[in-house]
C-alpha positions, -999 to 999 in steps of 0.1 A, spaced: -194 -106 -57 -163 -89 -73 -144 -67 -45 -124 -42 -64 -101 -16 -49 -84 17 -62 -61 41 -43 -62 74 -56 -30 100 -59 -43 119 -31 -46 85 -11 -80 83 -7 -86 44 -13 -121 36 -32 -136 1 -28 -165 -13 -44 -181 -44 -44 -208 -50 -73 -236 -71 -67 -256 -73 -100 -289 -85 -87 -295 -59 -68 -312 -24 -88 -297 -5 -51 -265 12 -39 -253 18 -7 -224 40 -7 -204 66 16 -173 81 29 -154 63 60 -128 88 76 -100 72 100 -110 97 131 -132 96 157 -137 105 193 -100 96 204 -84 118 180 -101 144 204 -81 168 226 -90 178 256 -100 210 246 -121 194 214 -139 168 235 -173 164 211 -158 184 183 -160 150 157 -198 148 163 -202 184 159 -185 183 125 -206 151 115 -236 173 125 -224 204 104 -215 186 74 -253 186 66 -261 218 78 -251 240 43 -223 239 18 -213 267 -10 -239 255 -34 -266 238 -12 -283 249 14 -292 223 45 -328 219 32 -310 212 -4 -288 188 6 -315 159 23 -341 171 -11 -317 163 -36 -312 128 -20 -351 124 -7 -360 134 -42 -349 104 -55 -362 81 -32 -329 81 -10 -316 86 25 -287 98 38 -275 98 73 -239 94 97 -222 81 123 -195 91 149 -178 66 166 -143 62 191 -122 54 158 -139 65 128 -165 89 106 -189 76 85 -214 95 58 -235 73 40 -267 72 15 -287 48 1 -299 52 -36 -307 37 -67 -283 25 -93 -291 56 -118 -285 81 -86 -251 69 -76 -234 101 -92 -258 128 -73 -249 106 -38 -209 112 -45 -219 147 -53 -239 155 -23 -211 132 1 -181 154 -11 -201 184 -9 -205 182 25 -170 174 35 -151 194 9 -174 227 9 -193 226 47 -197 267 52 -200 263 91 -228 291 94 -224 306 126 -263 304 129 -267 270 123 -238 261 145 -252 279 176 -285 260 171 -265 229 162 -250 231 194 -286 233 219 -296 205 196 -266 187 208 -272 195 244 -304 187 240 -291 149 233 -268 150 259 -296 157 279 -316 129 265 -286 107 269 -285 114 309 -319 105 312 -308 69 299 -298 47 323 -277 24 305 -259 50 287 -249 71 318 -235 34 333 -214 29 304 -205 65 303 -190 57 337 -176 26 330 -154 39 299 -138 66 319 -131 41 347 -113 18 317 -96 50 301 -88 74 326 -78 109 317 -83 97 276 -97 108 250 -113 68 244 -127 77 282 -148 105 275 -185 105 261 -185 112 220 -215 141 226 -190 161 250 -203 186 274 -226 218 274 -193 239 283 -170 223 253 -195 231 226 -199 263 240 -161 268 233 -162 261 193 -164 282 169 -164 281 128 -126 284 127 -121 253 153 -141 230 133 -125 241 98 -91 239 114 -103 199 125 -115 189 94 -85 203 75 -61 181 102 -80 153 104 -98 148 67 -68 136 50 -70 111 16 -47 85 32 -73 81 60 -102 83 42 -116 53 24 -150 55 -2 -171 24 0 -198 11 -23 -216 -17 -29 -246 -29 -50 -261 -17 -81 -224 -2 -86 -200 7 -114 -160 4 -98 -151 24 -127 -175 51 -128 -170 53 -87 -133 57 -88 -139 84 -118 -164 104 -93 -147 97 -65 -110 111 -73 -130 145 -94 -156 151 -64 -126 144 -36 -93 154 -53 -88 182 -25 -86 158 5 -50 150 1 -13 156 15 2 132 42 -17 112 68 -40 128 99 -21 128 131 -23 95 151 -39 93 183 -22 87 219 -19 54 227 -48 38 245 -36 24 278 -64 6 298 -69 10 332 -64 -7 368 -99 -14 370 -116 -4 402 -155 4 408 -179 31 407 -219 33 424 -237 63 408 -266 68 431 -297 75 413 -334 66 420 -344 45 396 -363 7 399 -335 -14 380 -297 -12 392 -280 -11 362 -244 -28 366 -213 -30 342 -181 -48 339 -154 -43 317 -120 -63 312 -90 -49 287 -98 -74 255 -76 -74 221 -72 -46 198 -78 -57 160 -48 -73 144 -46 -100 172 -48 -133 162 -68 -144 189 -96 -123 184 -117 -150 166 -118 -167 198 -121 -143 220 -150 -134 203 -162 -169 200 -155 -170 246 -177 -141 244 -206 -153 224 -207 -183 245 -209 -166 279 -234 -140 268 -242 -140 233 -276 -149 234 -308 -164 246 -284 -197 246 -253 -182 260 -245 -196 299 -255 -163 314 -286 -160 295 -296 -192 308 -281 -194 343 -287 -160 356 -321 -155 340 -337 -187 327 -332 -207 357 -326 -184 386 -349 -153 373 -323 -127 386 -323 -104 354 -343 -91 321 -316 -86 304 -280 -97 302 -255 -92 277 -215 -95 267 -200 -79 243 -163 -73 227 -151 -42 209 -121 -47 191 -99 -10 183 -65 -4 167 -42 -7 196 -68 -21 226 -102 -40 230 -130 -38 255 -148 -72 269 -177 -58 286 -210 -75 304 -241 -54 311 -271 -61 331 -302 -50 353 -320 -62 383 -341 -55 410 -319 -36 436 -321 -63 459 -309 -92 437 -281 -74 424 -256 -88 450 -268 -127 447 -268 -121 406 -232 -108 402 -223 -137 427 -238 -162 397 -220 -140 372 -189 -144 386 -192 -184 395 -200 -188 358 -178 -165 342 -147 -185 358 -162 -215 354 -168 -215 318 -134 -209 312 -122 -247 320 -154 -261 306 -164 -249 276 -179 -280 251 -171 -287 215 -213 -285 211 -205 -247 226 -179 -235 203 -195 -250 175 -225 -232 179 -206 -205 185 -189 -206 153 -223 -209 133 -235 -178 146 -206 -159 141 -205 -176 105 -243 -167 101 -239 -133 108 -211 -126 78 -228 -143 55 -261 -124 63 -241 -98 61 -235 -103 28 -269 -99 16 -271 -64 29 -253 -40 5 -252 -10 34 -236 -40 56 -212 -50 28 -201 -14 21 -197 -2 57 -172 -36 61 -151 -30 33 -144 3 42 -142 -15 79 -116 -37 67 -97 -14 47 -91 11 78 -86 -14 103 -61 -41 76 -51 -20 51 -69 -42 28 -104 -64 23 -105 -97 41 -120 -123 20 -155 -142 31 -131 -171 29 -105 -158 49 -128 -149 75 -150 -180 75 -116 -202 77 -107 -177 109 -136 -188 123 -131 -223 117 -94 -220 132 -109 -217 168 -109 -246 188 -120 -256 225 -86 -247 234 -79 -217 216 -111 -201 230 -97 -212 268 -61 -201 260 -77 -166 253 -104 -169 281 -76 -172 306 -58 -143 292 -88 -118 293 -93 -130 331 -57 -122 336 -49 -94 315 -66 -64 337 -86 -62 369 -121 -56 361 -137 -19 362 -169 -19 373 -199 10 373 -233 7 388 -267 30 386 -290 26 409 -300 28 445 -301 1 477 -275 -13 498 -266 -41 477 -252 -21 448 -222 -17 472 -219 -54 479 -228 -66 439 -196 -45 429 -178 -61 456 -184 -93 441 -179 -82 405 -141 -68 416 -134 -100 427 -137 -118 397 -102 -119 383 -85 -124 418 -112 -153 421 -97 -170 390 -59 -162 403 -71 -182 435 -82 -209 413 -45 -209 392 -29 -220 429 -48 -252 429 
């Protein structure tokens, strides 16, 4: 694999990453804004755009734009997230030059029909609507705005029925022109690609996104925890916990991520096994740690019966704390394997590779090697990975949000709030 890297005069940055024995490409168009770049007044504006890209340009109509790229055997699709914007296809290696067509056209020349807007919008409500009907979705919506109060990071990504209904064609030109800037906009490829032929598309098809850098968002400031029931009849409780983890650059991150992998990673992890191989309490439980540019989110999700919930976040508790004194060599080795696994497998994916270089480049400023990253792994040790679980414990009190009905959603929470004044307790001794 040869990782090659251009940065354009406007400052769009183009990175490719040829992998000759593949006859594919995946390939698209990463912008540096997301969901916190939002004011309050433009809460769901970055998904609208995403949506409107596709929905007609000067030269192609919305039909035209998924034809061209279906036509030959293609797909094209996005993604909004808290941080970032992606638009992506998938072709062969002959169609690379119509998928940088059709990816510029969309950003450089979207016409913002009034029309299609209005029924972009009910189609937007419509998954808004779908999202409320999702249990775990609506206990994470809850749970972010109890970790990001009164932010941009704390609101939902779809915003609300009355926001859409307040944008107009002028409101989304007038984002895309602030926020679409070349030195926060990286072009990704890898596969069946050409670095030279890319960076010659790329700076013709995108020479207009230029000037100086997008605004930066406000600072993210985490919370002071607390809790939150959401009555709703349902036949799980859904609970949630969140604690303030590391933002990106941190040196630590490796093992946090290695603390979290351990604790709920998978069917080996000590929650997996304690809480619902040997005690039954759960279906499903899970931790997770999303890493941003100036914060990071450890969160734990999982759902019971109504009645077990209090006895289950007990356990959670008890062995959250406790693994942070007695995790093994055997655990952080295995650990280390799946995290090392899951690169490398990575690797083998060229819509993986291209959406982590452009990752990387966004996040470092630069592509981290598979060696760099694999020797990061390696770097974390027993005591690294407790150093780092004892700061997350201590770093923020814990938010927690629970859906459901019964009695002993109150008294689970209760439980779950004590978790980092339980490991303070345990400091004394």
């Amino acid at each position: 694999m040869t990782v090659e890297v251009t940065k354009l005069p406007s400052g769009l940055t183009v990175i490719t990453d040829t992998m000759p024995h593949l006859e594919t490409a995946a390939l698209g168009v990463w912008t540096g804004v997301g969901g916190r770049d939002e004011k309050s007044n433009e809460h769901g504006i970055s998904h609208l755009l995403e949506h409107m890209a596709f929905k007609g340009t000067k030269k192609r109509s919305s039909r035209e734009i998924v034809e061209e790229i279906e036509a030959v055997g293609g797909d094209l699709n996005a993604a909004t997230s808290t941080e970032t914007t992606a638009y992506y296809a998938r072709v062969m290696k002959a169609d690379v030059p119509l998928a940088l067509d059709v990816l510029s056209d969309i950003l450089a020349n979207p016409t913002f029909v009034p029309d299609e807007l209005e029924r972009e919008k009910s189609v937007i409500v419509q998954e808004i609507g779908a999202a409320q009907d999702t249990p775990d979705d609506v206990v994470f919506e809850h749970l972010n705005e109890l970790c990001y109060p009164d932010q941009p990071m704390g609101r939902s990504l779809l915003g609300t029925a009355k926001t859409l209904k307040g944008f107009d064609r002028d409101m989304l030109q007038n984002y895309l022109s602030t926020h679409y800037r070349g030195p926060d906009m990286v072009v990704a490829a890898a596969g069946a690609v050409n670095h030279r032929q890319v960076v010659h598309e790329a700076a013709d098809r995108f020479s207009s996104f230029e000037g100086t850098a997008a605004p930066k968002p406000q600072p993210a400031m985490f919370g002071k925890g607390g809790s939150r029931v959401v009555n709703r009849d349902l036949e799980q409780a859904h609970l949630t916990l969140a604690l303030e983890g590391l933002p990106q650059s941190d040196l630590s991150l490796f093992s946090l991520q290695v603390f979290t992998n351990i604790l709920g990673g998978g069917m080996s992890s000590r929650l997996f096994q304690e809480v619902r191989e040997k005690r039954g309490l759960c279906y499903s439980i899970y931790t997770f740690h999303a890493p941003y540019t100036d914060t990071g989110f450890f969160g734990l999700y999982t759902g019971t019966d109504p009645a077990d919930a209090p006895e289950m976040m007990e356990v959670i508790v008890d062995v959250i704390n406790e693994s942070v004194e007695t995790l093994t060599e055997a655990e952080i080795a295995r650990a280390k394997a799946q995290m090392k696994a899951g690169l490398l497998m990575a690797l083998e994916s060229c819509s993986s590779r291209a959406e982590q270089l452009a990752r990387h480049m966004l996040a470092y400023g630069r592509p981290l090697t598979v060696e760099e990253l694999v020797q990061r792994i390696d770097d974390v040790s027993v005591e690294s990975t407790r150093n780092v679980a004892r700061g997350l414990l201590t770093r923020s009190r814990p938010a927690v949000a629970a859906l459901g009905s019964g009695r002993g959603l109150d008294t689970a929470v209760a439980f779950a709030e004590g978790l980092t004044r339980a490991k303070d307790k345990s400091l004394l001794h």
